[in-house]
C-alpha positions in Angstrom: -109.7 71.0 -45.8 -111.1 71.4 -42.2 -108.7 70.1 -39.7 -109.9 69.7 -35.9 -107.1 70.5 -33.2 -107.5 69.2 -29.9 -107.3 70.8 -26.6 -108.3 68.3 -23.5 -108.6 71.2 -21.2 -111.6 72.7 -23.2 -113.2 69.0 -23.9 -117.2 69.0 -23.6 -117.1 65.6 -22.8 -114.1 63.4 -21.6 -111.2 64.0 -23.8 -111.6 60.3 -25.7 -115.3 60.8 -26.1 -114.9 63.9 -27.4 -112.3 62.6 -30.2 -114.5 60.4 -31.0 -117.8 62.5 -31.3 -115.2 64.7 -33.7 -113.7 61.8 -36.3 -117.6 61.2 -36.4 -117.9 64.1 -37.9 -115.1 63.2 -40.3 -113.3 66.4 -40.8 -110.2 66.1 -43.0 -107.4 65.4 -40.0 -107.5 65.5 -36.3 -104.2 67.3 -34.9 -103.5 66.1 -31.5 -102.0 69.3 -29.6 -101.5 68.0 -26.2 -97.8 68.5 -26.3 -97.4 70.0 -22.9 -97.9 66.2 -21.6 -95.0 64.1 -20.8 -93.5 61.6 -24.3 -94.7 58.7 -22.9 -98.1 59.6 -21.9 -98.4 61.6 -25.2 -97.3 58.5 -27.4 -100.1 56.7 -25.4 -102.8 59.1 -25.9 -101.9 59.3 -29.8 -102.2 55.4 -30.5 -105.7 55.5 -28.8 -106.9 58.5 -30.9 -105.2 57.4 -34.0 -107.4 53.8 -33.5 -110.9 56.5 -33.3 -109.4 58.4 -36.4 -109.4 55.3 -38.2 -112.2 53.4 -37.4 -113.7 56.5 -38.9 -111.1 57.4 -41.7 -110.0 60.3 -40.7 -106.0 61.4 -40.8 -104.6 61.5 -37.3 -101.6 64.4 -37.4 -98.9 64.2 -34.2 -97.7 67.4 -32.9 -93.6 68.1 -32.0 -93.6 64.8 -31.3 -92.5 63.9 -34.3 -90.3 60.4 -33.2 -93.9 59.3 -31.6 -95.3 59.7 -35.0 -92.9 57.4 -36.7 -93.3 55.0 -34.1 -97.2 54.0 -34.1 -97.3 54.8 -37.6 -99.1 58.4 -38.7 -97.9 59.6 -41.6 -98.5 63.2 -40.7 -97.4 66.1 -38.5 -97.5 69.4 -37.3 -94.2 71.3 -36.4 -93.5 74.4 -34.9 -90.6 76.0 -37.1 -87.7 75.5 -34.9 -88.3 72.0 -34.7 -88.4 71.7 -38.2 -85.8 73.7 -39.4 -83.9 71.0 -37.1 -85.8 68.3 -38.3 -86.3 68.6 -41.9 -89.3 67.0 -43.6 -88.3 63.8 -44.1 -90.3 60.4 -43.3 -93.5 61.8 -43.3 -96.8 62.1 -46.5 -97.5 65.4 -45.3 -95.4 67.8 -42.7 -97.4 70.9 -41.6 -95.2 73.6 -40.4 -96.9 76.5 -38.0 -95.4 80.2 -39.2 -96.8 83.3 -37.6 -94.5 85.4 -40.3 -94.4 86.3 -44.2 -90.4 85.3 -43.8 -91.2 82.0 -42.0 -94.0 81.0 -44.3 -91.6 81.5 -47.1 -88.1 80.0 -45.3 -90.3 76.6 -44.5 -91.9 76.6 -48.1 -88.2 76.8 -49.2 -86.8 74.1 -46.8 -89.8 71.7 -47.9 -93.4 72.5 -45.8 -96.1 70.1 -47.7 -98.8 72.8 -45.9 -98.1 76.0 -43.6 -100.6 76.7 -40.4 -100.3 80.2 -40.3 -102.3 82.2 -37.0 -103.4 83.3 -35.4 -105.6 85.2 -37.9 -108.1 86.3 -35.4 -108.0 87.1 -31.6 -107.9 83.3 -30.5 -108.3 82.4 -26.1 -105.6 79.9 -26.4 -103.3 82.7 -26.3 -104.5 85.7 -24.5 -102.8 88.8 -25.3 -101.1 87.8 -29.2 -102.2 90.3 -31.8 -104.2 88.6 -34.2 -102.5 88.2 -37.4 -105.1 89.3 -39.2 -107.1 88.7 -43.0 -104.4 90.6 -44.9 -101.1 88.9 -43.7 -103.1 85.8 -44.4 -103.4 86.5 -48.2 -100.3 88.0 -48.8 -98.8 84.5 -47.2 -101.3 82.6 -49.7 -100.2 84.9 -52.5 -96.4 83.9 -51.7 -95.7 80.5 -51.5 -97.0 77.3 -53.0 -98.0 75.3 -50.6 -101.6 75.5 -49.2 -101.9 77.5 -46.0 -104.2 76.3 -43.5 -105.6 79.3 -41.7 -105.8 79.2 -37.3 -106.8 81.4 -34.8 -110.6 82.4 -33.6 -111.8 80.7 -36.8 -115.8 79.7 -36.4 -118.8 79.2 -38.3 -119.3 82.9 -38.4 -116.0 84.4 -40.3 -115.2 81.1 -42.0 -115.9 82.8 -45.5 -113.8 86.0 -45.0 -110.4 83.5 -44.5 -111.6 81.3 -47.3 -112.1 84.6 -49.6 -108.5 85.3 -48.5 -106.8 81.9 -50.0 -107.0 79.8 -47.5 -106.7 76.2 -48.3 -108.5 75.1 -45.4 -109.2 76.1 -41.4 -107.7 74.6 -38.2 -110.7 74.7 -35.2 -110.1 74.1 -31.6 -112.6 75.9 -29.4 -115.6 74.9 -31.6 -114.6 71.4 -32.2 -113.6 70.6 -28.5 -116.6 72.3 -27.3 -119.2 71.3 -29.5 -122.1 68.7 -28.9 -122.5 68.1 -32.6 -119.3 68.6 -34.3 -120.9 67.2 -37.4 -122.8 70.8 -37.8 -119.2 72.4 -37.7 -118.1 70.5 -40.6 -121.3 70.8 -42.4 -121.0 74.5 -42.0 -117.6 74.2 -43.3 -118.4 72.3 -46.6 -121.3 74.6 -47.4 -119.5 77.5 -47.1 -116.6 76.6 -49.2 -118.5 75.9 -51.8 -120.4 78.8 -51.7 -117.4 80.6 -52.1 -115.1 79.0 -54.2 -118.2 78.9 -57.1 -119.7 75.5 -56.4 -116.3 73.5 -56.0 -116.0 70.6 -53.6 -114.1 71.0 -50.4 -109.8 70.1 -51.5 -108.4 68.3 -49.0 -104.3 68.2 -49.6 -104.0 64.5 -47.9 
């Protein structure tokens, strides 16, 4: 699956437009990151995106903010591991936990992660200065648990095939989703790839 994650400081166009121009493009799920903003003014921003997402059916996924989730009604989310070792995974079709770690990949597989986000792979601008993570922590986290691992971090069209050759079930974008003028081409990138290198197959998505 290809999974779009937004940042409104790096938005081409205004932020809403830009959503828009991405569900669109139907990837598999939009993650809304802005989770430095204030509850109520995230809960706002989400029930606007979530009615883009699905006039276009595309999933909408809530970051943290986990209660705003229940409350306008999206089924999934995104949760950084302390929240959800203190939230569990209850309530939800599908909660993605982010790891950065072999033991925290396996700890939330154990406590019930339907997917793991696991980065940053490569060198990623969002956060200057973090080693990247790198191809071969990648697929020894894919080779340890059973849940599919959704690979982020300085993912783009160009090394898209050496993290699907690794095990990845799918790739989180910000920089080229946010930044793009034709986020379609992204996607369609995406899809060509993966089925280049998984022998013809058709794209899974886990939703």
């Amino acid at each position: 699956m290809i999974t779009a994650i937004t940042n409104r400081g790096i938005s081409l166009r205004p932020f809403l437009e830009q959503v828009r121009a991405i569900a669109e493009a139907e990837p598999d799920m939009v993650v809304l990151r802005e989770k430095d903003l204030p509850r109520n003014e995230y809960a706002e921003l989400a029930r606007r995106c979530l009615r883009t997402c699905d006039d276009n059916g595309v999933r909408l996924c809530v970051n943290t903010f986990s209660d705003v989730a229940k409350d306008i009604g999206v089924r999934d989310v995104q949760l950084p591991m302390p929240v959800f070792r203190a939230e569990g995974a209850k309530g939800f079709d599908n909660v993605i936990v982010s790891v950065h770690s072999l033991d925290e990949a396996v700890e939330a597989f154990g406590l019930g992660a339907d997917m793991l986000m696991f980065g940053n792979v490569f060198e990623a601008t969002c956060k200057p200065g973090a080693p990247p993570k790198g191809l071969d922590a990648l697929r020894g986290i894919c080779d340890a648990v059973g849940a599919p691992v959704l690979a982020v971090g300085g993912i783009d069209v160009s090394n898209m095939r050496s993290v699907l050759s690794r095990g990845a079930g799918g790739l989180c974008m910000m920089h080229d989703f946010m930044e793009s003028e034709r986020p379609g081409e992204i996607v369609l990138a995406y899809r060509k790839v993966w089925k280049e290198a998984r022998g013809g197959t058709r794209p899974q998505s886990f939703l």
